[in-house]
ROLO-906017 format. One record per residue (C-alpha): residue in three letters; x, y, z. Coordinates in steps of 0.001 Angstrom, whole numbers, padded with zeros to 6 digits, always signed. Example, Ala and Ser with C-alpha at 12.3 -4.5 7.8 and 13.67 -1.06 7.14 Angstrom:
Ala+012300-004500+007800
Ser+013670-001060+007140
! end
This chain:
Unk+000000+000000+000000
Unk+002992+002323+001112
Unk+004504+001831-002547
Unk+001343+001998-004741
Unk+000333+005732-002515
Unk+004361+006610-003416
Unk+003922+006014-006944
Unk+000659+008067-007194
Unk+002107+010459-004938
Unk+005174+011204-007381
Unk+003765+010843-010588
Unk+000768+013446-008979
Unk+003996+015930-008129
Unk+005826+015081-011844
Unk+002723+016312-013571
Unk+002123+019287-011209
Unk+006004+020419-012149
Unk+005451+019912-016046
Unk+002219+022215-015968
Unk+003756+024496-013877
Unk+006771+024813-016361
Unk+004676+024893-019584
Unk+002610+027327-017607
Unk+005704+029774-017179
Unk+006961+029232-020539
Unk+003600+030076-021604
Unk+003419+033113-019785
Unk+007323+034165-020795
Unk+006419+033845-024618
Unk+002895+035817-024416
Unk+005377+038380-022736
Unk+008061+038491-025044
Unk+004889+038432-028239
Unk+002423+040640-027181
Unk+004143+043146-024758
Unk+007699+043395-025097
Unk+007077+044676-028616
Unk+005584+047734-027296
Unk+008593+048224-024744
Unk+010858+048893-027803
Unk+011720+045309-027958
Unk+011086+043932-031185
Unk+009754+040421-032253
Unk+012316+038848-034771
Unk+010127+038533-037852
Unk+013043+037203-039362
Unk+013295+034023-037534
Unk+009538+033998-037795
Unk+009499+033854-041541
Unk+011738+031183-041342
Unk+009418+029073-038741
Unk+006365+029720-040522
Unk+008638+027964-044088
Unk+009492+025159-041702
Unk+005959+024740-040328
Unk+003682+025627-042815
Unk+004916+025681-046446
Unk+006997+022491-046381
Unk+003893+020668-044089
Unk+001262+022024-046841
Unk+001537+018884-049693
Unk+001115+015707-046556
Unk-001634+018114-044727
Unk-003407+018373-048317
Unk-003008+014722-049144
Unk-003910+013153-046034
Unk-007123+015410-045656
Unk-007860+014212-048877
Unk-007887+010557-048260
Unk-009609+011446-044614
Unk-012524+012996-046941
Unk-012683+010205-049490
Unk-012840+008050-046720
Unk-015690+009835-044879
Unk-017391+010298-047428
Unk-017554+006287-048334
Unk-018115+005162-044717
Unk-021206+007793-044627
Unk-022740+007039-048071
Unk-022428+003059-047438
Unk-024689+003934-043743
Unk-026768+006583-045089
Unk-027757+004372-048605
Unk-029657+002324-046197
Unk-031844+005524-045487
Unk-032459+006721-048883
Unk-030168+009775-047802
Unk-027069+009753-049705
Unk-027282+012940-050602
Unk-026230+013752-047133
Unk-022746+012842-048017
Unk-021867+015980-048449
Unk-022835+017905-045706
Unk-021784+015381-043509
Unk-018246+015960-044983
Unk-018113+019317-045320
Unk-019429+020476-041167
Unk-017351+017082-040113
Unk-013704+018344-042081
Unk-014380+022303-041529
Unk-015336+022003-037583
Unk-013593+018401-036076
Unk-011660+016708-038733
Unk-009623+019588-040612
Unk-008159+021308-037234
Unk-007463+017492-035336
Unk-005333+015966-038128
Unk-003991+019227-039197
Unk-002724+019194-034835
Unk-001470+015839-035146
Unk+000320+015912-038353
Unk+002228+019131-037200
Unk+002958+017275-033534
Unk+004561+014992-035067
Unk+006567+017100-037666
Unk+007292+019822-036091
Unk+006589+019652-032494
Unk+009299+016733-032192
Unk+011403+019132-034719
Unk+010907+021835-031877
Unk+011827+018821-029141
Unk+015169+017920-030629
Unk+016675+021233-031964
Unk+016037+022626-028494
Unk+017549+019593-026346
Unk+020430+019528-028930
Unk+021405+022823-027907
Unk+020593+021933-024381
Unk+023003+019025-025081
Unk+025670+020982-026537
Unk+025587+023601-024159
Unk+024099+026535-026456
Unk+021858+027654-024222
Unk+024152+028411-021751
Unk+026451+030015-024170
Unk+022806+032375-024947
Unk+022441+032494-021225
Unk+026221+033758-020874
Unk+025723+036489-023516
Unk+022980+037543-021855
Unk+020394+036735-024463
Unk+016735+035636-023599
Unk+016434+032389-025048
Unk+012638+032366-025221
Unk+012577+035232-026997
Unk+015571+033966-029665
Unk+014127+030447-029652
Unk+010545+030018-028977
Unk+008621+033306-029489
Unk+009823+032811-033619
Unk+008049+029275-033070
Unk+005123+031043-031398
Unk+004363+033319-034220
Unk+005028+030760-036755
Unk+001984+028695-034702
Unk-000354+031264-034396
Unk-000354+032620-038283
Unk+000412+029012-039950
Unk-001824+027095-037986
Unk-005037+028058-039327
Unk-003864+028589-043124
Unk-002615+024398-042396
Unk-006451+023834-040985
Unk-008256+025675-044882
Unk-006203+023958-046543
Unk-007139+020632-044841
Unk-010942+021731-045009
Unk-010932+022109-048691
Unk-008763+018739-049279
Unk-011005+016953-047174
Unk-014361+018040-048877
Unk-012449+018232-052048
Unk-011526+014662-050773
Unk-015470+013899-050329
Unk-016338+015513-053633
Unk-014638+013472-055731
Unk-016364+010301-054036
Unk-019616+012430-054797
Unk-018957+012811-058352
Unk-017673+009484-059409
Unk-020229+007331-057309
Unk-023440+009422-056462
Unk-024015+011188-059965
Unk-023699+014152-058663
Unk-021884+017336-060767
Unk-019344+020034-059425
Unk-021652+022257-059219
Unk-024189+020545-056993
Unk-021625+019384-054809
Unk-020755+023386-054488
Unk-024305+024451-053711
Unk-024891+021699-051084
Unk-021854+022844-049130
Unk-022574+026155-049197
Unk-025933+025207-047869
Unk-024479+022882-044966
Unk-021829+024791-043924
Unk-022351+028109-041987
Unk-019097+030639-040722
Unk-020069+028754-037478
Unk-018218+025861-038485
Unk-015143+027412-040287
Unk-014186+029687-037304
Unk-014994+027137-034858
Unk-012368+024794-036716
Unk-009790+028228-037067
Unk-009862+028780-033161
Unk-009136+025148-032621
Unk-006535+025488-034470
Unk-004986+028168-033169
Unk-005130+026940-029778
Unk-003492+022904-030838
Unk-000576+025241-032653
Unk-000041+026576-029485
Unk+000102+023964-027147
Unk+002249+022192-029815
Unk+004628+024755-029617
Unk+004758+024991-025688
Unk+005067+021468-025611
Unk+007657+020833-028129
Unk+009932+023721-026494
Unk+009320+022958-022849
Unk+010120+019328-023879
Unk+013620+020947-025781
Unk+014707+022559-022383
Unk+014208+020433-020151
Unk+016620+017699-021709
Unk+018870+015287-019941
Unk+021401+012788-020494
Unk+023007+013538-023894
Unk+021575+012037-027066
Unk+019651+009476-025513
Unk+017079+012422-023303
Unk+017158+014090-026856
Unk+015484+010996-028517
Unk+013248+010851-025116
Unk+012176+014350-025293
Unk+011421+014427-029173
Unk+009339+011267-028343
Unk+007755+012776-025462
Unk+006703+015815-026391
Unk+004759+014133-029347
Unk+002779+012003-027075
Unk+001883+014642-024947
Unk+001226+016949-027827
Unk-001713+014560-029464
Unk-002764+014100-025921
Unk-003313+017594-024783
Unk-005000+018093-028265
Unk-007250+015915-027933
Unk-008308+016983-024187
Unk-008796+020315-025261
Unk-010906+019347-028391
Unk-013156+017463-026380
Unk-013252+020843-024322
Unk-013671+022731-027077
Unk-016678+020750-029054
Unk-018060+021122-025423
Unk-018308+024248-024910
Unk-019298+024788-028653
Unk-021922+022245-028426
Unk-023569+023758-025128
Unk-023692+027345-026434
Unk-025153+026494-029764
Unk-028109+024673-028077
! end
């Protein structure tokens, strides 16, 4: 009994001391992004340009693709239930409010947690490794304003264009099923979205969005500085901060559709 109350009792103080560090990095970036800037300290768009390359433009071709076999996929498993109805024609809004408010935003999350979140991981904990940061701490330079604030902004603006671009693959995805198998034209399969889908939907999948880029981010970076043991804590921490990543997306899409669900009834 002594050992199993031990157990609890230290994994209950590990996982107090990990939300209490992603809470301060949390509150250090917002600092460094949205107040430091009007201090005379200015955000390094630079570096932010870069990110947003590394994060959004090179993730944009597997985002498209894999949101396109998520909504030809969808769109088969609804048609083969909803045939039994007499309601096929349902496909399509069933693809369309499914991509633009749950599906488009989640895998859009968990693609980039596991591209660039454990990219985020290991490039941090290498130069925890190598003993950059303390060089960066030795020059006096903030490293969360250098190293993750860049990341940050990257997040914030890339995160949502990822999540469109998913939407549209995905019904584009659903579409196609649509076209070849339900005799339906382009056209009708335009009209019926516009009809199922209201702005609802698309900004309910956009803030969602935002909010998995950013816990990504924290994640990823928090997971980066607090490396240990040479290579081997960098392969930990890369693996780590992808696992908690998906799961902290998740949790807060469940509290999302929640609270989304609730105030729309």
């Amino acid at each position: 009994m002594t050992s199993v109350l031990a157990y609890i009792g230290r994994n209950t103080l590990d996982l107090v001391r990990y939300l209490s560090g992603l809470i301060e990095l949390s509150r250090e970036a917002a600092y460094w992004t949205f107040v430091a800037p009007f201090k005379g300290r200015a955000l390094k768009w630079r570096n932010a340009i870069h990110q947003m390359v590394l994060v959004g433009v090179d993730s944009i071709p597997i985002v498209g693709l894999i949101s396109l076999f998520i909504g030809l996929v969808l769109a088969l498993q609804g048609a083969y239930q909803l045939r039994k109805f007499g309601a096929a024609f349902m496909v399509t809004a069933l693809v369309g409010v499914s991509m633009t408010r749950e599906l488009g935003p989640l895998i859009t999350a968990i693609i980039i947690a596991g591209r660039s979140g454990s990219a985020f991981a290991a490039e941090l904990g290498t130069m925890k490794v190598s003993e950059e940061l303390d060089a960066l701490d030795v020059m006096g330079l903030d490293k969360v304003r250098y190293l993750v604030v860049p990341k940050y902004l990257a997040m914030i603006i890339m995160m949502p264009c990822l999540t469109i671009i998913s939407d549209l693959s995905g019904i584009i995805g659903g579409a196609i099923f649509e076209m070849l198998q339900l005799d339906q034209t382009f056209y009708s399969v335009l009209f019926d979205n516009q009809d199922a889908l209201a702005m609802r939907d698309i900004w309910t999948g956009l803030v969602k969005s935002i909010v998995f880029g950013l816990i990504i981010t924290k994640v990823g970076c928090y997971e980066g500085f607090s490396v240990k043991g040479g290579a081997e804590g960098v392969g930990k921490a890369t693996t780590s901060s992808v696992v908690v990543s998906i799961f902290l997306v998740i949790f807060a899409d469940v509290i999302f559709t929640a609270i989304f669900y609730y105030t729309s009834s």
